[in-house]
N, C-alpha and C positions, 0 to 999 in steps of 0.2 A: 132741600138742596144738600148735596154732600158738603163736609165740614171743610176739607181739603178744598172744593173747589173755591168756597165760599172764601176761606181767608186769601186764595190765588188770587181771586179777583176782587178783595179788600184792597189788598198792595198794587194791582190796577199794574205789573209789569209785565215783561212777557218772561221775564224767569221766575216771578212769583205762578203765573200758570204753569211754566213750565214742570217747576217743580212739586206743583200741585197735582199735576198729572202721575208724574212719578209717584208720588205719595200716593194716590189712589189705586193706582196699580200694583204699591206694594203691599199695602192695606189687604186688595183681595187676595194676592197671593199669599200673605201672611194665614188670613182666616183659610184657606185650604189646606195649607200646612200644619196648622195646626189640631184640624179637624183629622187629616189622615196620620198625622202624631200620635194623636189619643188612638187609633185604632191598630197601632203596631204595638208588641208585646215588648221590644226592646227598646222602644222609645228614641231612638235615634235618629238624627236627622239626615239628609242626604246629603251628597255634597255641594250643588246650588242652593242653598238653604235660605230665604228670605231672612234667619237671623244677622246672618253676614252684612246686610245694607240698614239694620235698624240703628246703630250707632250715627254712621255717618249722616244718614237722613233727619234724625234727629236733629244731630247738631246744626245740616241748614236750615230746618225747619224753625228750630230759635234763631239762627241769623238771619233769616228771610222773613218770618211774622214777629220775632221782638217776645214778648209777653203772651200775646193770643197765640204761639205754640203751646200754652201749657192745657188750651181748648184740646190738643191730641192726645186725649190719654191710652189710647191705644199702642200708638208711635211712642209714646214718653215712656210707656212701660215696656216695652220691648228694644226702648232707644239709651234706655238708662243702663242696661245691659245688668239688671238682676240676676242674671246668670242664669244660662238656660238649665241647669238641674233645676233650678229651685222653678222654674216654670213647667218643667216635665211633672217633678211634685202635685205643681198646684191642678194641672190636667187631670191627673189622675185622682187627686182628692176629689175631684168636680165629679169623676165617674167618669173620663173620655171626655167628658162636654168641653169643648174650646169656646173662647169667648170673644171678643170682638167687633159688636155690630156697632159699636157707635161709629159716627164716621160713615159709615155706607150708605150708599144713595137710598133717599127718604121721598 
């Protein structure tokens, strides 16, 4: 079961799903983005950029699951706002590879 849905439906509300769903949608948009990142030469992202909503979602995502947000490390590392150079960096270290799957439906 995806990790997103799982703690929506720990919190048992309907804004814990709700935003579970969100999360899950940003999650895959995130992993495309990233994927088509590493294969542009100047590394730059567009202007709807799935890094724009990783701050804020974050931070419901600790106020909506408490503690079991720190289960999203995919969210926490893109929500912690490490800055996206030093994540264009770490893509290119990897050789293009973006990273990501935890959290995707299992």
């Amino acid at each position: 079961m995806n990790i997103y849905r799982r703690l929506g439906d720990e919190v048992a509300t309907s804004e814990a799903r709700e935003l579970a769903e969100q999360l899950m949608a940003w999650h895959d948009a995130m992993v495309k983005h990233l994927r088509v990142l590493s294969l542009r030469q100047d590394g730059r992202c567009d202007e709807d950029c799935p890094h724009q909503d990783a701050a804020s979602l974050w931070a419901a995502a600790e106020g909506m699951f408490g503690e079991r947000a720190r289960e999203l490390a995919f969210l926490r590392t893109h929500g912690h706002g490490r800055g996206l150079q030093a994540e264009r960096m770490a893509v290119q270290a990897r050789g293009g590879r973006a990273t990501g799957l935890e959290g995707a439906p299992s």
